[in-house]
VOGU-3710 file (C-alpha; in Angstrom, 3 decimals, decimal comma):
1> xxxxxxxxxx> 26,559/36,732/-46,001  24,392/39,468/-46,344  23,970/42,153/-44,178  21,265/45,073/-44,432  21,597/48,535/-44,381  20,174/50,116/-41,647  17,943/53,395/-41,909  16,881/53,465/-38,426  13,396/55,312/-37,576  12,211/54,107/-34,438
11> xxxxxxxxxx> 13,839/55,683/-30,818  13,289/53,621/-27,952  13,650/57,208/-25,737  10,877/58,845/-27,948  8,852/56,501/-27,495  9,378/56,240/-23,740  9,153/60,430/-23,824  5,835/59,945/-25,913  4,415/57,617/-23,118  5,923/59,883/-20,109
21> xxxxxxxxxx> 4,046/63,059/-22,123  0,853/60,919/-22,700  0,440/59,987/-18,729  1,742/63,381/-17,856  -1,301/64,932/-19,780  -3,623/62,226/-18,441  -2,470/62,992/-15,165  -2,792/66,899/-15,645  -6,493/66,211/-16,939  -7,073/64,479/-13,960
31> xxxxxxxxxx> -5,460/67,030/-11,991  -8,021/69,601/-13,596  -11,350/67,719/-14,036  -10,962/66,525/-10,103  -10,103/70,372/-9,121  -12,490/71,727/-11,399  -15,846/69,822/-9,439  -13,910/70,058/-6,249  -13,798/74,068/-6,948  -17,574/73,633/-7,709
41> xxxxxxxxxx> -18,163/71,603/-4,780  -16,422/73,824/-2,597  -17,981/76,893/-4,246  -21,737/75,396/-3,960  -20,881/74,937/-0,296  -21,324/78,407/0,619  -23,871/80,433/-1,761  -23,924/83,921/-1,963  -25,440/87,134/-3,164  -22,733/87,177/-5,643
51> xxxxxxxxxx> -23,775/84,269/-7,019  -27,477/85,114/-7,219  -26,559/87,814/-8,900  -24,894/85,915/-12,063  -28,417/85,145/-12,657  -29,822/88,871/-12,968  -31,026/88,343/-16,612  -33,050/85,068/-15,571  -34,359/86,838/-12,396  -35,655/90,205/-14,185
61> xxxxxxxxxx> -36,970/87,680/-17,271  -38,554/85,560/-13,775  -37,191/82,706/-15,019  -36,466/81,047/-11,620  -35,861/77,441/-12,638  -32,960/78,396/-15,051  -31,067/79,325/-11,825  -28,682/76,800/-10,336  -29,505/77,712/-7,146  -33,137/77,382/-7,176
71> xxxxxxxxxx> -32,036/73,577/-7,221  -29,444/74,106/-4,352  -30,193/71,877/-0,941  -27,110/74,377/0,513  -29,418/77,693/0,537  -33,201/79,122/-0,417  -34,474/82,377/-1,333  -38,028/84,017/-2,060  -39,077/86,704/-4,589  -41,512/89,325/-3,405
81> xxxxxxxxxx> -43,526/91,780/-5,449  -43,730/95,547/-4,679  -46,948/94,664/-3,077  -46,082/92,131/-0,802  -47,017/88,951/-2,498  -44,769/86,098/-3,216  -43,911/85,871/-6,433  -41,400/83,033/-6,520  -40,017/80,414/-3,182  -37,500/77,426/-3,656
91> xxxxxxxxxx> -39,355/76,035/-0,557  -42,184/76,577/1,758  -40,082/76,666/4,521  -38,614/80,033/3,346  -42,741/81,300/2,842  -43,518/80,179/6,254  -40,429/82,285/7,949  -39,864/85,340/5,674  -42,299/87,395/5,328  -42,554/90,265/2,662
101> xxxxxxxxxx> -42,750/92,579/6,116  -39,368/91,177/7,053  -37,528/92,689/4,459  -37,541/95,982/6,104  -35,551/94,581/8,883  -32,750/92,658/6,253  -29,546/94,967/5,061  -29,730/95,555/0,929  -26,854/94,193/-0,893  -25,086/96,769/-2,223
111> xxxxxxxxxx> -27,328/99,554/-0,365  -25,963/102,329/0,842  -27,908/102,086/4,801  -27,586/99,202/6,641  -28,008/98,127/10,441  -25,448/97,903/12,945  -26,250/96,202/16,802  -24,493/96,097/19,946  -24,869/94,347/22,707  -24,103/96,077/26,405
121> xxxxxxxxxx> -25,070/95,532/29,972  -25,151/98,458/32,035  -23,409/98,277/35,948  -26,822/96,642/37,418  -26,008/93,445/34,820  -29,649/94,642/32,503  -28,438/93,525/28,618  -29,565/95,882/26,460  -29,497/96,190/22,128  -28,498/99,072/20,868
131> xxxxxxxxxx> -29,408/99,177/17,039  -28,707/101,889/14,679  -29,589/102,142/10,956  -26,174/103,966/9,217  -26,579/105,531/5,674  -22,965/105,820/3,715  -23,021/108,881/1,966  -21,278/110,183/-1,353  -18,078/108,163/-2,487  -15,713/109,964/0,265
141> xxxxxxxxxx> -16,821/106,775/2,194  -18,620/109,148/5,243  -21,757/108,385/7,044  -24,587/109,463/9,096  -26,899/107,937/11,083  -30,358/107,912/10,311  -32,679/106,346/13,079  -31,587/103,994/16,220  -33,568/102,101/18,939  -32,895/100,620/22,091
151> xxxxxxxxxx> -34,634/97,199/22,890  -34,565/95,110/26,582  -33,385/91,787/27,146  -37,244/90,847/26,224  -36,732/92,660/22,848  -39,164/95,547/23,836  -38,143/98,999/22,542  -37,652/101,240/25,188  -36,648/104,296/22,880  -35,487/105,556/19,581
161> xxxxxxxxxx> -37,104/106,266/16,472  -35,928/103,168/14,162  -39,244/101,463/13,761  -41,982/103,370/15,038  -44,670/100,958/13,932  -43,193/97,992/16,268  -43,274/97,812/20,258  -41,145/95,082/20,508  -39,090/92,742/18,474  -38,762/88,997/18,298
171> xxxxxxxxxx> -35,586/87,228/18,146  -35,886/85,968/15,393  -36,814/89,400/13,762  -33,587/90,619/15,941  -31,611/88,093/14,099  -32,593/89,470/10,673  -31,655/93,144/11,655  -28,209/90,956/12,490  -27,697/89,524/9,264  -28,885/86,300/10,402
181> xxxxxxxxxx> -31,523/83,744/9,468  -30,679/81,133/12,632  -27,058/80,253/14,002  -25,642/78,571/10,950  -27,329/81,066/7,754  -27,038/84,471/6,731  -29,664/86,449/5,240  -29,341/89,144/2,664  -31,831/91,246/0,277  -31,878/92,566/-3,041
191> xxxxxxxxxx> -33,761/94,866/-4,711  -34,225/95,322/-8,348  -37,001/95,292/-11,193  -38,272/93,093/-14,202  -37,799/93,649/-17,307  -41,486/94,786/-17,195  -40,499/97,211/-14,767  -42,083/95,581/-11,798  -40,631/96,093/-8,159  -38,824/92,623/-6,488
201> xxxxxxxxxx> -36,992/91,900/-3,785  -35,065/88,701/-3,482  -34,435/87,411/-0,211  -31,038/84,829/0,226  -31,151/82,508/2,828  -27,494/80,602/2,623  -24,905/79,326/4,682  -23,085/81,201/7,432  -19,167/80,926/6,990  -17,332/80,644/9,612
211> xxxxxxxxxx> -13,918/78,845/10,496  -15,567/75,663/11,710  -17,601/75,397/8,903  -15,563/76,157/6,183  -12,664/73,350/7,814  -15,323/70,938/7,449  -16,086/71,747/3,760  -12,306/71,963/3,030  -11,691/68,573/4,633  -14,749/66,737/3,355
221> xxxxxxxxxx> -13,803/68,157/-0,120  -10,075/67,176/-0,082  -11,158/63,968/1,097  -12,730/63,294/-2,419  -9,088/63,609/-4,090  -8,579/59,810/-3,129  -11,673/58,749/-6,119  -8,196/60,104/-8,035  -6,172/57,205/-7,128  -7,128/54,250/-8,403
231> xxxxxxxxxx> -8,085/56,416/-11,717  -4,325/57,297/-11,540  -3,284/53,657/-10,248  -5,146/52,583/-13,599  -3,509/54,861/-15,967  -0,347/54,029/-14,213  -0,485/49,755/-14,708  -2,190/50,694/-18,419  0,609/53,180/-19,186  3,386/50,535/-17,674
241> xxxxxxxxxx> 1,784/47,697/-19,887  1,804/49,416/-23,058  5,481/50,719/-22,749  7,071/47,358/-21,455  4,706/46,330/-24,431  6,240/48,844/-27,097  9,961/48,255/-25,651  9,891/44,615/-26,262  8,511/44,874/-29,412  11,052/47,427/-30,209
251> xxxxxxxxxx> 13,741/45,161/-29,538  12,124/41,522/-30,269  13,647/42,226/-34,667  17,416/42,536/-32,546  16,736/39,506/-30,705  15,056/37,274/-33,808  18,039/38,375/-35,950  20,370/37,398/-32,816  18,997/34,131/-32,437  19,167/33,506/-36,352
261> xxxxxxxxxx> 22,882/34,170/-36,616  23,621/31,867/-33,882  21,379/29,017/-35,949  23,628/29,813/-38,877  20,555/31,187/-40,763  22,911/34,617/-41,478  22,489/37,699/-39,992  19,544/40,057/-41,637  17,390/42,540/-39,968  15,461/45,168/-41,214
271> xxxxxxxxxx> 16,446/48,490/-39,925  13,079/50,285/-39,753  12,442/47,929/-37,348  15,478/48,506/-34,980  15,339/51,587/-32,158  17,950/54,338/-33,362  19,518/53,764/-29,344  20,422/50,028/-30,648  22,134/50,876/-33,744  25,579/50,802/-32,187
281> xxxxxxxxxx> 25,343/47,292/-31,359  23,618/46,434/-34,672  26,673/47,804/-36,423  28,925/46,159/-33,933  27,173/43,069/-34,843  27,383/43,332/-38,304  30,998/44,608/-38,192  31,810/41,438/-36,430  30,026/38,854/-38,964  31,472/40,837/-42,060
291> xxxxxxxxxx> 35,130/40,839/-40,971  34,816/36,992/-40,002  33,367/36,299/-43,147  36,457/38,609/-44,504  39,180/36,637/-43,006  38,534/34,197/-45,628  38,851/36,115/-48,751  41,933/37,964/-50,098  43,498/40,789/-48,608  42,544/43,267/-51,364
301> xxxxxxxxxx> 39,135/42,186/-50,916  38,796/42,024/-47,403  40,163/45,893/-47,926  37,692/46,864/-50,467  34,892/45,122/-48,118  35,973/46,984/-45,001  35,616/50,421/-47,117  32,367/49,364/-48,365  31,215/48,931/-45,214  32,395/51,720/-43,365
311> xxxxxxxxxx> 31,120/53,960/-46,211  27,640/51,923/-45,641  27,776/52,181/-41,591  28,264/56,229/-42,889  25,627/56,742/-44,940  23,099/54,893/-42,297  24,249/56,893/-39,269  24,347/60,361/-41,166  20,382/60,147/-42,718  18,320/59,380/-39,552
321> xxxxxxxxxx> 20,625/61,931/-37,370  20,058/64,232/-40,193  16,650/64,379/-39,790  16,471/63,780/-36,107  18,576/67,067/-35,840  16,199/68,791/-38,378  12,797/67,891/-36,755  14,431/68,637/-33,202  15,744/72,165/-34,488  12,105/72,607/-36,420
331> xxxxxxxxxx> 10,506/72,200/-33,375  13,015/74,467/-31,137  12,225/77,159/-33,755  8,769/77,129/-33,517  8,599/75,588/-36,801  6,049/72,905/-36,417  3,851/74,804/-36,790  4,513/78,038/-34,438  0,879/79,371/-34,464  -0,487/76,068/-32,417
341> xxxxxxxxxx> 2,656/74,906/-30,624  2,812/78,023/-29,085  -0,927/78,484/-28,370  -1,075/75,114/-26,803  2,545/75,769/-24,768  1,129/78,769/-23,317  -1,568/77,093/-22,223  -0,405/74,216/-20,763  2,008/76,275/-18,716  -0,304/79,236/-17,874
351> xxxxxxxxxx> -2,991/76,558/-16,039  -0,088/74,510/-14,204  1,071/77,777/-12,380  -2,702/79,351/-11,191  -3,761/76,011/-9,404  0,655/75,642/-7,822  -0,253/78,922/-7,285  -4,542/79,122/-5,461  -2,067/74,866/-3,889  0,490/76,732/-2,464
361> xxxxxxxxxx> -1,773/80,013/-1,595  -4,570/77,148/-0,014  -1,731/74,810/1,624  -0,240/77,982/2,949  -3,757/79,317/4,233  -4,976/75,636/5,541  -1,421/75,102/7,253  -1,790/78,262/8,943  -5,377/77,556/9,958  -4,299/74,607/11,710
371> xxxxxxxxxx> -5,100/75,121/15,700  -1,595/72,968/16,025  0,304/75,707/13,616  3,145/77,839/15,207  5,347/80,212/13,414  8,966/79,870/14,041  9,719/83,539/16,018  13,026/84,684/16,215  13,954/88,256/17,867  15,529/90,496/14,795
381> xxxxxxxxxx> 15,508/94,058/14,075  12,443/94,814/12,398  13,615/97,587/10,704  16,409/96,257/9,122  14,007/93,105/8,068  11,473/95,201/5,820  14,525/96,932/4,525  16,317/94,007/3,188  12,717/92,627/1,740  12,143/95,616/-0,023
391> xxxxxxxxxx> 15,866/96,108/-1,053  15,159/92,386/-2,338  12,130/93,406/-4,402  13,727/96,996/-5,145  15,223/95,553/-9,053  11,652/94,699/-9,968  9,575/97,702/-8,170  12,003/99,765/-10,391  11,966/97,964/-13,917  8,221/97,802/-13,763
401> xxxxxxxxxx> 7,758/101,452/-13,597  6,849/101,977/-10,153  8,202/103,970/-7,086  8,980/103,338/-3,461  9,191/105,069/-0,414  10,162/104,101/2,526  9,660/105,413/6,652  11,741/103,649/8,926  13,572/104,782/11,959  16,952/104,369/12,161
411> xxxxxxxxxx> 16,933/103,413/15,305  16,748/99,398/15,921  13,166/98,117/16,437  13,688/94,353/18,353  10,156/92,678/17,579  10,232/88,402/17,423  9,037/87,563/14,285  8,763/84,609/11,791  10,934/85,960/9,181  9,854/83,447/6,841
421> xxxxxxxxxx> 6,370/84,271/7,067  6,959/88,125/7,384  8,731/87,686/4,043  5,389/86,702/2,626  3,277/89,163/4,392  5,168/92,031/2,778  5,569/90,521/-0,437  1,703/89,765/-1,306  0,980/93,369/-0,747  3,796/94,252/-2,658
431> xxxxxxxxxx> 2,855/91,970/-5,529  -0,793/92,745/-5,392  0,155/96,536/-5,876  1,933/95,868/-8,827  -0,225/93,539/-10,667  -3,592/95,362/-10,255  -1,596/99,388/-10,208  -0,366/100,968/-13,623  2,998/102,219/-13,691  4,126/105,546/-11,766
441> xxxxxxxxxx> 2,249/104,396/-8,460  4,172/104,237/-5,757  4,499/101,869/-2,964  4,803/103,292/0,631  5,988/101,707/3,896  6,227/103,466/7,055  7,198/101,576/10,427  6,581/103,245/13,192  7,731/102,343/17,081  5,552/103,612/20,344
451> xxxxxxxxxx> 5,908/103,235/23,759  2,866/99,968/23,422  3,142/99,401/19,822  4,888/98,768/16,555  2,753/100,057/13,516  3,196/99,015/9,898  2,025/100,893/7,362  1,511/99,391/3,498  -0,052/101,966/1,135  0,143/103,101/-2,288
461> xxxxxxxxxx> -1,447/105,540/-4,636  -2,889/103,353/-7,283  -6,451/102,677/-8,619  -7,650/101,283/-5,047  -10,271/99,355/-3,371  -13,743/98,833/-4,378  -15,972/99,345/-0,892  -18,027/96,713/-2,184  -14,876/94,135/-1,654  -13,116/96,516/0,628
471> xxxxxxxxxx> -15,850/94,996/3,233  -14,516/91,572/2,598  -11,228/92,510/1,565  -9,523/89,707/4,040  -12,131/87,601/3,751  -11,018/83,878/1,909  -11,486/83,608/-2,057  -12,632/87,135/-2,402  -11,775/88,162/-5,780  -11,541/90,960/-8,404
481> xxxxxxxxxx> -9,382/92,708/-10,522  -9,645/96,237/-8,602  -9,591/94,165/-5,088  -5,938/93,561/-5,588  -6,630/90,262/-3,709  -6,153/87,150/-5,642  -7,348/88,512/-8,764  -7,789/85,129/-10,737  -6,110/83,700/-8,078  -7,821/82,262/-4,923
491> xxxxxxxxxx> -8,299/84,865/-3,841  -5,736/84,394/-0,586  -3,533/86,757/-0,700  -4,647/89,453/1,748  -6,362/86,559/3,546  -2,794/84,657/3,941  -1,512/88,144/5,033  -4,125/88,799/7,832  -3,587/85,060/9,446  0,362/85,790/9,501
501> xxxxxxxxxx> -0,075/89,170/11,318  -2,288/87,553/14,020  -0,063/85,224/14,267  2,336/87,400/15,218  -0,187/88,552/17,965  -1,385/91,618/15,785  -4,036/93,229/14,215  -4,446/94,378/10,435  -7,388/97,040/9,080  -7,825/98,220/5,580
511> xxxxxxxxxx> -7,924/102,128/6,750  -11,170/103,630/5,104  -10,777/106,144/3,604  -7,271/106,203/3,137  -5,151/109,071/4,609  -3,837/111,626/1,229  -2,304/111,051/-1,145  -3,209/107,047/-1,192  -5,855/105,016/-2,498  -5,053/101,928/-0,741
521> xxxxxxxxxx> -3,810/101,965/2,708  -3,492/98,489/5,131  -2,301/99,580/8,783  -0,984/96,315/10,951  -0,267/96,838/15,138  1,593/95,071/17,399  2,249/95,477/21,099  5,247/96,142/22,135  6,334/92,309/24,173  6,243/93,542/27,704
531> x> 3,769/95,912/27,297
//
């Protein structure tokens, strides 16, 4: 009876790996192509200057149509010349409510004047607007103000200098000196020129965010993840097919040479097609038919047939865990071949954390959105809290080349806090000061008790804020590398940290400009409970 040696090459667990890794990436380029046009969707909900401003090469060449957002139903804008005349409009509504007049009345993007309005009513219940047009001078962050006016409940300007050609002012020219194009759209300017040299001023009509509107857009966008699940129910039955497929056809030789030996046909199977995890009972198997077959045969023979075959059963189980070993080790080192496994391993990881990260940054910021959300407050000594964060954090402040200092009483400070969440609060500012700070800037916190409030201080002396995203600093996906927000994150962080100190019933400021010797400096107040 013959029996064949085996020189296994197939693993039934590599092959179930290989289909776990093949669904895995399916799943992952799901994951991506489904957050990339929900990012755009989300993105395209709420147009900005910023955007616009991608396009400066297509709007100084005046090529308007090559701009996405000429094509967007989610916001307009018009082009004036330095005369007056409309050069360019993505609808004739815009023509027909801006005028090349009303740009005098709209704050410049990145201008250095820009209006500010109040509303009062004096003790004999008349409303009054008091608007004043601010100029920001030098980069010390100072300013002056230029002209003001005071206009009636009927919009009539009873005094002031601001616009000395108007008597009066509509509301809906009010509303422009406001920022606003109607209840539910901002309006902004720009000014550049052509590439000719030609004056222009581009005037963005887009969509006003604001809490309510940007929980719709959230919820109408995450609503679009379930498309995903029947594409992943799909890949799921397909993938579950083709590996119940590729098992029994793994093991179907096993089973044919099974059947055979039990038909007295002899037991023969050919070993490439065997899974490496069935060898044991394929040798068991043989083993069994060769010393039956034995037992008939002399004892020196049965002997020399035993060695034979244990030499055999050798030899088979040493080559294919040879080379499994080999490959495995190859592979470990970075062997095959290092300069694209390790390009493509980077990769791979680098994009799953940004997204767990912008997931757990968004379900953090949504949670806490929630009207229904309440943080879990627990009376503790507030001092001793930020110490044993920072005392936490102090291993990594140090080995990354920074310093910290640190202003707290001694005396207890009883405040009710959510320690979980203050735990988060202090460590996005501390990690956005040292990923956007070179090494040698210091991190400062100072907490400071009055008789109505407890003060928290978070500075440091590193390359700053930008007043250009300073304005926005806590605003949602605001982004840059010198904003020390997200940077390619989602630009949550500070946003995250401003919802968890009102939560706690407080307020938070960016201080501007920052008391000496710091660049960056975030005050947060409480009142004192009782107070």
């Amino acid at each position: 009876m013959n029996t064949k040696r085996f020189k296994i090459r197939k693993s039934l667990i590599l092959t179930c790996a290989r289909h776990f890794l093949f669904y895995s990436l399916f799943l992952l380029l799901v994951y991506n192509v489904f957050n990339y046009f929900l990012y755009k969707r989300l993105s395209n909900a709420f147009p900005s200057m910023d955007q616009l401003l991608e396009y400066q090469e297509e709007l100084k060449a005046e090529e308007f149509s090559q701009i996405p957002l000429s094509h967007s139903r989610q916001c307009s804008f018009v082009v004036f010349d330095g005369e007056g005349r409309t050069v360019y409009a993505t609808s004739r509504e815009i023509t027909e409510n801006i005028r090349a007049e009303d740009a005098e009345l709209i704050n410049e993007y990145y201008g250095d004047s820009s209006y500010s309005v109040y509303e009062k009513t004096n003790a004999e219940g008349e409303t009054f607007y008091y608007i004043y047009l601010i100029q920001e001078e030098g980069d010390a962050g100072t300013t002056k103000l230029v002209a003001s006016c005071v206009l009636d409940a009927d919009g009539q300007i009873v005094e002031g200098d601001l616009f000395p050609d108007k008597q009066s002012l509509t509301e809906t020219e009010l509303n422009l000196v406001q920022g606003f194009y109607d209840a539910n759209t901002s309006v902004g300017k720009y000014v550049y020129q052509t590439d000719q040299g030609e004056d222009r001023t581009v005037i963005l009509v887009s969509p006003l965010i604001n809490a309510e509107n940007y929980e719709a857009t959230v919820n109408r966008v995450n609503q679009l993840w379930l498309a995903a699940v029947p594409v992943v129910a799909a890949a799921a039955v397909v993938a579950i097919v083709l590996l119940i497929r590729n098992i029994k056809k793994s093991i179907l030789p096993l089973n044919q040479t099974m059947s055979s030996y039990r038909g007295q046909e002899g037991f023969q199977v050919e070993s490439t097609d065997i899974p490496v995890e069935f060898q044991s009972t394929v040798d068991s198997f043989s083993q069994l038919v060769d010393r039956l077959s034995a037992m008939q045969e002399e004892k020196e023979e049965m002997y020399r047939e035993k060695q034979r075959m244990i030499a055999d059963i050798s030899h088979d189980l040493k080559t294919p865990l040879t080379v499994i070993r080999g490959y495995a080790k190859a592979i470990l080192d970075g062997q095959v071949p290092e300069e694209k496994q390790r390009r493509y391993l980077e990769t791979i990881c680098g994009r799953a954390e940004l997204a767990a990260g912008l997931l757990d940054s968004l379900f953090a910021y949504v949670r806490m959105e929630h009207p229904g959300y309440r943080p879990d407050k627990k009376e503790v000594d507030l001092g001793e809290l930020v110490k044993e964060i920072l005392a936490e954090r102090y291993s990594e402040v140090e080995n990354s080349g920074f310093h910290l200092e640190v202003n707290i009483p001694e005396t207890p400070i009883p405040f009710p806090v959510d320690v979980r969440l203050f735990r988060r609060l202090l460590e996005n500012l501390l990690g956005n000061t040292l990923k956007y700070n070179p090494a040698g800037t210091t991190f400062y916190v100072s907490l400071e008790e009055t008789r109505e409030q407890v003060i928290l201080v978070v500075a440091d002396d590193g390359v700053g804020i930008p007043p250009s995203i300073g304005r926005r600093v806590f605003a949602p996906f605001v982004t840059g590398s010198s904003a020390r927000t997200a940077g390619e994150g989602t630009g949550l962080g500070l946003s995250i940290v401003k919802k968890i100190v009102e939560l706690h019933g407080g307020t938070i400021c960016l201080v501007t400009p920052p008391e000496a010797p710091f660049h960056t400096q975030f005050r947060m107040e409480w009142d004192r409970p009782g107070s």
